[in-house]
N, CA, C and O atoms as CSV, one atom per row, in Angstrom:
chain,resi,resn,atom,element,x,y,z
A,1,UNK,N,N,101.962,90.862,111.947
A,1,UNK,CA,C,101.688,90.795,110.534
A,1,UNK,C,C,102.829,91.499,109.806
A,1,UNK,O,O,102.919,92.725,109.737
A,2,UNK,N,N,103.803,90.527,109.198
A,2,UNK,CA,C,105.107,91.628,108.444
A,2,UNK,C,C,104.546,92.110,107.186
A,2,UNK,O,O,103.819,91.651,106.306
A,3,UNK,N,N,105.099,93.107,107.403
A,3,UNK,CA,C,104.888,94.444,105.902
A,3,UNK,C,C,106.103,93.341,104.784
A,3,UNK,O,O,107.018,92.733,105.339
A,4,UNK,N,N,105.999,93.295,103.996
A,4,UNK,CA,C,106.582,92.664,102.778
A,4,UNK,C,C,106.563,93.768,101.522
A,4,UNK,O,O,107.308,93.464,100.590
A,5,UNK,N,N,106.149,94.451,101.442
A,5,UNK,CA,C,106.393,95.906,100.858
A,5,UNK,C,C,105.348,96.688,100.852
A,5,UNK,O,O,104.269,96.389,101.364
A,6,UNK,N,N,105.633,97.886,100.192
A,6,UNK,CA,C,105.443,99.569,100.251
A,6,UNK,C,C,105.547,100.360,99.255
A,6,UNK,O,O,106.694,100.564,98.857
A,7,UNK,N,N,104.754,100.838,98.762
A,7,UNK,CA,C,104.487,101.689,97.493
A,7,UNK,C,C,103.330,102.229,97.354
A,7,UNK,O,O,102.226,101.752,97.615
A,8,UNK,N,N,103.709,103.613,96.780
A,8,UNK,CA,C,102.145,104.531,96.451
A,8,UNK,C,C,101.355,104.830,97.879
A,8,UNK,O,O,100.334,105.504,98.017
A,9,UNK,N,N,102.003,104.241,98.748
A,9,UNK,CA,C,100.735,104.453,99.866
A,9,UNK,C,C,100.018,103.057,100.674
A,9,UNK,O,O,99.448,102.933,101.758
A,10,UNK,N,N,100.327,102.192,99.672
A,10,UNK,CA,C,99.548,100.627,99.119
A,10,UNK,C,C,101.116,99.927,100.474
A,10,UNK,O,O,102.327,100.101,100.337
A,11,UNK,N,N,100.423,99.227,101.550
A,11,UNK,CA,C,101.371,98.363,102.174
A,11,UNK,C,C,100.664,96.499,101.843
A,11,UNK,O,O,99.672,95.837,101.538
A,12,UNK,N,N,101.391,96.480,102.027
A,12,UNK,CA,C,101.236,94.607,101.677
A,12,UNK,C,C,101.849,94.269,102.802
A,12,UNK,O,O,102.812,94.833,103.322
A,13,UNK,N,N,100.929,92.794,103.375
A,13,UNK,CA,C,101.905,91.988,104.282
A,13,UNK,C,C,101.090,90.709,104.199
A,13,UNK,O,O,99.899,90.580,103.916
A,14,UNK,N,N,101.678,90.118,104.400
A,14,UNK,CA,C,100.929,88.254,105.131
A,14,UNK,C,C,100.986,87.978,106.669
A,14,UNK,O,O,101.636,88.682,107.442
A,15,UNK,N,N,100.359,87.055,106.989
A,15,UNK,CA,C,100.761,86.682,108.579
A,15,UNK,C,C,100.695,85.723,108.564
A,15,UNK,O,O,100.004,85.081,107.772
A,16,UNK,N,N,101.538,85.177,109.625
A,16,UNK,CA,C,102.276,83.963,109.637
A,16,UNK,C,C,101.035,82.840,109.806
A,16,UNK,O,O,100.064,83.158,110.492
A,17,UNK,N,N,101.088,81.595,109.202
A,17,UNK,CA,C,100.441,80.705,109.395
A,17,UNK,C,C,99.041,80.725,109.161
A,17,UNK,O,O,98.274,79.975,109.765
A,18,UNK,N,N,98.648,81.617,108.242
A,18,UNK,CA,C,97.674,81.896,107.999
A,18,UNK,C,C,96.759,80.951,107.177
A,18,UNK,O,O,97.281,80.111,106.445
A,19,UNK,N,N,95.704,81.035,107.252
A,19,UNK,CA,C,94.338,80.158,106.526
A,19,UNK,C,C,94.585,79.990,104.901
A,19,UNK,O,O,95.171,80.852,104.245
A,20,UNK,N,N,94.058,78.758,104.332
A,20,UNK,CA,C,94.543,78.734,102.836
A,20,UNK,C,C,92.950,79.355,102.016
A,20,UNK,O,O,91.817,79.183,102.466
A,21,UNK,N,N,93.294,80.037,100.816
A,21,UNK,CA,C,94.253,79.656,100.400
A,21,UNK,C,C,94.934,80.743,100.321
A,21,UNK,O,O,94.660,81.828,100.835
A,22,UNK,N,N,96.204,80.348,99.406
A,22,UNK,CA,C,97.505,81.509,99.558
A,22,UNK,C,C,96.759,82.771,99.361
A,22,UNK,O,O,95.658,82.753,98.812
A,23,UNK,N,N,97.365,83.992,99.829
A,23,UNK,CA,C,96.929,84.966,99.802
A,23,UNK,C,C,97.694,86.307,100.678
A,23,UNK,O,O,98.388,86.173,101.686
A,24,UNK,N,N,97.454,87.230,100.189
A,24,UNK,CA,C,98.332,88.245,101.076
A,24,UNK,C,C,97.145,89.645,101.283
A,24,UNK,O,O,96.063,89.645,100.696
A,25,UNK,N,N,97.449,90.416,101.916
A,25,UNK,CA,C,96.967,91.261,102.392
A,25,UNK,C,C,97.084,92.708,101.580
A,25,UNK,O,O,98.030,92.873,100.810
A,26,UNK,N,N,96.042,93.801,101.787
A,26,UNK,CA,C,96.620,95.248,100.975
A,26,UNK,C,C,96.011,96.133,101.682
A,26,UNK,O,O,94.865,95.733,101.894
A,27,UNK,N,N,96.261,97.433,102.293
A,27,UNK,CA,C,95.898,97.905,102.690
A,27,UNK,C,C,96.125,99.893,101.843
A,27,UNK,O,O,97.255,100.095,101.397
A,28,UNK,N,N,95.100,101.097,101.708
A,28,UNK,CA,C,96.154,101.525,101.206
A,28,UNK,C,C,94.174,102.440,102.311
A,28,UNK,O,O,92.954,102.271,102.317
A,29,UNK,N,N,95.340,103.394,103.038
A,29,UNK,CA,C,94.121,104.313,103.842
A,29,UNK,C,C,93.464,103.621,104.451
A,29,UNK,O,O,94.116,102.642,104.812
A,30,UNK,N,N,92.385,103.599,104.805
A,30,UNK,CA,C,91.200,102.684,105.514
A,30,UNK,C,C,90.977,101.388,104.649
A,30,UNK,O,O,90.782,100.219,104.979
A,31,UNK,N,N,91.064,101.934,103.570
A,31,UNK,CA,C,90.627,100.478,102.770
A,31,UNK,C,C,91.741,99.558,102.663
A,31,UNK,O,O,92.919,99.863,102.479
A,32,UNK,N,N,90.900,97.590,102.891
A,32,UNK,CA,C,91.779,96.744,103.089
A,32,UNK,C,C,91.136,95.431,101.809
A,32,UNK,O,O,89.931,95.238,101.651
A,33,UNK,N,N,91.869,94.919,101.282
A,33,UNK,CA,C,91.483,93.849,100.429
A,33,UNK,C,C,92.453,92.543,100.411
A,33,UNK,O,O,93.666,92.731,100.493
A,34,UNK,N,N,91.971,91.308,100.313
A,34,UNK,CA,C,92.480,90.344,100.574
A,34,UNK,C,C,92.909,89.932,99.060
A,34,UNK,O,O,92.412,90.778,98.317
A,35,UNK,N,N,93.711,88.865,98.229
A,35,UNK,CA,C,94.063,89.222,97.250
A,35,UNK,C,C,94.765,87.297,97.119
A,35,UNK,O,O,95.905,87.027,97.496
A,36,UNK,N,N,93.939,86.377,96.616
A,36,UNK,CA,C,94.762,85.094,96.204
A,36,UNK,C,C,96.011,85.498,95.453
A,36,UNK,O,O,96.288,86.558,94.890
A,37,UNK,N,N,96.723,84.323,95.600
A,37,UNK,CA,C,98.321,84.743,95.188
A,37,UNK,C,C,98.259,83.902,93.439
A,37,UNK,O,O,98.692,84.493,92.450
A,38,UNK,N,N,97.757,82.733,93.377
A,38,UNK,CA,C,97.232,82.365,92.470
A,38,UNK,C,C,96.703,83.017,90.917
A,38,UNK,O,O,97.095,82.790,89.772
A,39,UNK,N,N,95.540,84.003,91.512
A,39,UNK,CA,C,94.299,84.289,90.628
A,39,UNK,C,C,93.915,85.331,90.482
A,39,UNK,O,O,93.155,85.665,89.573
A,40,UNK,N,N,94.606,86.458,91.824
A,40,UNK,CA,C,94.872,87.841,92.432
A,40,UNK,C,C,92.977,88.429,92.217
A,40,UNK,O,O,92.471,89.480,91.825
A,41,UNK,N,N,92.375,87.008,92.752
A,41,UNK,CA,C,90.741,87.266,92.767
A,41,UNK,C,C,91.021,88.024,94.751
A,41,UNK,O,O,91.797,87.758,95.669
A,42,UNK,N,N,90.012,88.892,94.566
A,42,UNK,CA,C,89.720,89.902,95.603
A,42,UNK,C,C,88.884,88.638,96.817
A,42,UNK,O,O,87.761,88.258,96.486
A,43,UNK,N,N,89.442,88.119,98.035
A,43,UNK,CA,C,88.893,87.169,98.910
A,43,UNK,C,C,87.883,87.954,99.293
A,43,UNK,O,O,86.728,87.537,99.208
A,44,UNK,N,N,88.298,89.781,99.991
A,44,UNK,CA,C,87.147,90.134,100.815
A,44,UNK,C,C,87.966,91.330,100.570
A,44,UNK,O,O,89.101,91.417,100.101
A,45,UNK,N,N,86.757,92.676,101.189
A,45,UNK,CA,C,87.112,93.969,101.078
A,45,UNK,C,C,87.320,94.091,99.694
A,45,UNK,O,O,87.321,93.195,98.849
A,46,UNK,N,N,87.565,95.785,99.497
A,46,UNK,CA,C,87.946,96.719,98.143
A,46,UNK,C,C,89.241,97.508,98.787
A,46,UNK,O,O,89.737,97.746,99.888
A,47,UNK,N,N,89.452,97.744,97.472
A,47,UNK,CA,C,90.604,98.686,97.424
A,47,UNK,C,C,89.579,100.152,96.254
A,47,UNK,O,O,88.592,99.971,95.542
A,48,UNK,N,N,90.238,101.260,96.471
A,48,UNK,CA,C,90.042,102.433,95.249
A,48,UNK,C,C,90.404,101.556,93.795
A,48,UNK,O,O,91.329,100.745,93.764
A,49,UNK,N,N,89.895,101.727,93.103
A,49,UNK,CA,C,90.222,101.174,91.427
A,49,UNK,C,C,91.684,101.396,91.031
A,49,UNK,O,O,92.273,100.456,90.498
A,50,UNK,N,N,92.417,102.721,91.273
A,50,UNK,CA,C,93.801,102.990,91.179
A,50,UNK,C,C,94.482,101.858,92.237
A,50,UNK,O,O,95.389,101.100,91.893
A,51,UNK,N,N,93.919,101.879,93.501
A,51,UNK,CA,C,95.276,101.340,93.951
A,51,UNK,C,C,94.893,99.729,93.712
A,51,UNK,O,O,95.769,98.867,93.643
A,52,UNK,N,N,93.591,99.469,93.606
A,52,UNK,CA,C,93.347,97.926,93.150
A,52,UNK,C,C,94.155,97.224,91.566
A,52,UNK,O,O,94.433,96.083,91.198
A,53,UNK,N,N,94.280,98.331,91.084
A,53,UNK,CA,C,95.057,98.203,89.572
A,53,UNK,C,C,96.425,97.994,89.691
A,53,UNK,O,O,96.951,97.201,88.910
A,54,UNK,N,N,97.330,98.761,90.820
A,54,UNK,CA,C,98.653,98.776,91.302
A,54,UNK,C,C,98.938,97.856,91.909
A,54,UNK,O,O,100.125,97.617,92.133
A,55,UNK,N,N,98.189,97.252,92.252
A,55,UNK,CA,C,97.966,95.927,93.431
A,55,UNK,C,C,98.133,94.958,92.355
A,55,UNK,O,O,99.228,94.413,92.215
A,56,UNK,N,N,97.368,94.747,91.748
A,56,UNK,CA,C,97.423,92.965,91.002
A,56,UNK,C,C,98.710,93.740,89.770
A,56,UNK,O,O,99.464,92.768,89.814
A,57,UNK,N,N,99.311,94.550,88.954
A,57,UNK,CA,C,100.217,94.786,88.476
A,57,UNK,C,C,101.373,94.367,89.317
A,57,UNK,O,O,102.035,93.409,88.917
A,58,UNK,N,N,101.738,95.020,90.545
A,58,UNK,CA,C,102.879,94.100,91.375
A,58,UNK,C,C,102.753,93.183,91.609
A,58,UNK,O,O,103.898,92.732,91.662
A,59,UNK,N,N,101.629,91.907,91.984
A,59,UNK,CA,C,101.458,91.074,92.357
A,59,UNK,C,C,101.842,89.818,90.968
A,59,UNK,O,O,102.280,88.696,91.224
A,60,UNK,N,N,101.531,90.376,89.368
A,60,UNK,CA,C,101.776,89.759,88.930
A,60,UNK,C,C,103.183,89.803,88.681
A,60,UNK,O,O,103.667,88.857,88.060
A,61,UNK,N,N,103.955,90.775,89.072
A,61,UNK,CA,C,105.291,90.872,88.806
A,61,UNK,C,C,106.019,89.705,89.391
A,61,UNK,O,O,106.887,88.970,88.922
A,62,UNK,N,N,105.341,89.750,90.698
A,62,UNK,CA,C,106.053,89.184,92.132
A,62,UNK,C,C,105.329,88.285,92.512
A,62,UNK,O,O,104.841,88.246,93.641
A,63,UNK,N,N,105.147,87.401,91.589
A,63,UNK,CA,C,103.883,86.275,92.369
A,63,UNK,C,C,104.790,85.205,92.321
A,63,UNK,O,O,104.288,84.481,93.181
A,64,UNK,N,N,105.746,84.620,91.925
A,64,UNK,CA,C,107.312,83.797,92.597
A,64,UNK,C,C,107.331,84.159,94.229
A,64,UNK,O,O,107.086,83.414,95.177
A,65,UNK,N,N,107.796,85.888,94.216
A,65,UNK,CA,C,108.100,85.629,95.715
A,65,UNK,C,C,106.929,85.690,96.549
A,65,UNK,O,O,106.962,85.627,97.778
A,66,UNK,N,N,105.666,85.841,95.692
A,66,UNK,CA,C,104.461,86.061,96.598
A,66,UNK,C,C,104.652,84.271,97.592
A,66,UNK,O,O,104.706,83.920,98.771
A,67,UNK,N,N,104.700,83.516,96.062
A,67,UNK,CA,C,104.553,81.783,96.493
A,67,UNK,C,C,105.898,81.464,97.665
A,67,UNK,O,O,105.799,80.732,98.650
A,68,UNK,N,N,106.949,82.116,97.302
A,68,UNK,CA,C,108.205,81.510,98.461
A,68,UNK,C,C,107.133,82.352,99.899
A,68,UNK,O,O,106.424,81.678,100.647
A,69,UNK,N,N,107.241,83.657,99.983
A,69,UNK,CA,C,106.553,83.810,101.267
A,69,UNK,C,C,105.523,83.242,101.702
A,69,UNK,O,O,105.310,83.565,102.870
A,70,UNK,N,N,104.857,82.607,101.328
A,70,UNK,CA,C,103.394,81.835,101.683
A,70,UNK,C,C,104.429,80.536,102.147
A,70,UNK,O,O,104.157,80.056,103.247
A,71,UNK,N,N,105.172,80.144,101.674
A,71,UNK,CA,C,105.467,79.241,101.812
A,71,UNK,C,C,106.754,79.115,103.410
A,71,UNK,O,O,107.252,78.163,104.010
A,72,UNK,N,N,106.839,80.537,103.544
A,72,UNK,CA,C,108.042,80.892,104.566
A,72,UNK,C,C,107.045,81.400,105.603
A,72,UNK,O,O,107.360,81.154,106.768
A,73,UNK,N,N,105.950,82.035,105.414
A,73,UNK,CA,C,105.034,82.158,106.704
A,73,UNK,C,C,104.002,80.743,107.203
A,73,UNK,O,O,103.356,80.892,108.240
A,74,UNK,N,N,103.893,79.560,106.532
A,74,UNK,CA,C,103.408,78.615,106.770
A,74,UNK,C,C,104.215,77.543,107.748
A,74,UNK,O,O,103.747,76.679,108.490
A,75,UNK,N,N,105.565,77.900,107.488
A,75,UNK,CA,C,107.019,77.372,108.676
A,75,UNK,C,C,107.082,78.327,109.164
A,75,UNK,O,O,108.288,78.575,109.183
A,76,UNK,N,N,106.504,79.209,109.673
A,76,UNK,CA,C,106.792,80.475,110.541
A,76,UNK,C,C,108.420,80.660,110.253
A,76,UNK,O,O,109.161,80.189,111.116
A,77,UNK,N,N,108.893,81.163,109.366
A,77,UNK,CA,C,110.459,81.257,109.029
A,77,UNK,C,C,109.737,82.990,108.401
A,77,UNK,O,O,108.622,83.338,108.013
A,78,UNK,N,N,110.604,83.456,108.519
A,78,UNK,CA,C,110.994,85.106,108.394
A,78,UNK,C,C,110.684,85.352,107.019
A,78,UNK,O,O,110.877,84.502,106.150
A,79,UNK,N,N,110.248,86.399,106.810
A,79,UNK,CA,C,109.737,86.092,105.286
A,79,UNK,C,C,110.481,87.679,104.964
A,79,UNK,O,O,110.820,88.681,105.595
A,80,UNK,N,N,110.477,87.124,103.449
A,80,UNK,CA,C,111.403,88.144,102.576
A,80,UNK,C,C,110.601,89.870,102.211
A,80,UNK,O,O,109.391,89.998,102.026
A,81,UNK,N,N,111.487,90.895,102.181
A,81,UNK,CA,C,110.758,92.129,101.404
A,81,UNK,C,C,111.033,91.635,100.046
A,81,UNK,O,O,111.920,90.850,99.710
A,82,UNK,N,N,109.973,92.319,99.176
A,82,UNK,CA,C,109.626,92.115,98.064
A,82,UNK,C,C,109.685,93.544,96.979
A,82,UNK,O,O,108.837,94.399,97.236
A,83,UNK,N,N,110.506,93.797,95.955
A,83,UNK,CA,C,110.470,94.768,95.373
A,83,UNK,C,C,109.283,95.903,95.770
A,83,UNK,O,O,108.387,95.341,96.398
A,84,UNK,N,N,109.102,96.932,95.633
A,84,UNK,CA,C,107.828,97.808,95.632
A,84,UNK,C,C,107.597,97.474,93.769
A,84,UNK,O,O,108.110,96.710,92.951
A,85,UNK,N,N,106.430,98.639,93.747
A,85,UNK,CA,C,106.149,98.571,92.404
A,85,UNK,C,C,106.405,100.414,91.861
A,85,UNK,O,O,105.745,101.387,92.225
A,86,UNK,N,N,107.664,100.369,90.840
A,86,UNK,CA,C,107.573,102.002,90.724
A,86,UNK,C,C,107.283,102.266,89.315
A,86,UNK,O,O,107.156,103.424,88.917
């Protein structure tokens, strides 16, 4: 599962070839939340309210390269790091 970035604590990654729809991963401590790339609607799990807030703020920053990586882990091709959020 590649890390695609890192901030606050908050790691993000996708894995390759994964189930639709688009979507990426968040993890920040124990807590894990799934996150459409689309609609940045919560698939499954929570995040803390802070880092759930930091989460869809980068995501809307970076939801271009959110779509190229979905699109680079679906060809299993190497997928890009992605700004953090500072």
């Amino acid at each position: 599962m590649p890390q695609i970035s890192r901030f606050f604590g908050i790691l993000i990654y996708m894995y390759f070839n994964d189930h639709a729809p688009a979507h990426f991963h968040a993890e920040y401590g124990e807590h894990e939340a799934v996150y459409t790339i689309e609609t940045l609607e919560v698939l499954r799990g929570e995040l803390p309210r802070r880092a759930h807030s930091m989460v869809v703020e980068w995501a809307t920053l970076y939801r271009n390269e959110l779509r190229d990586n979905w699109s680079r882990a679906r060809e299993m091709q190497s997928l890009e790091n992605i700004d953090p959020l500072e």
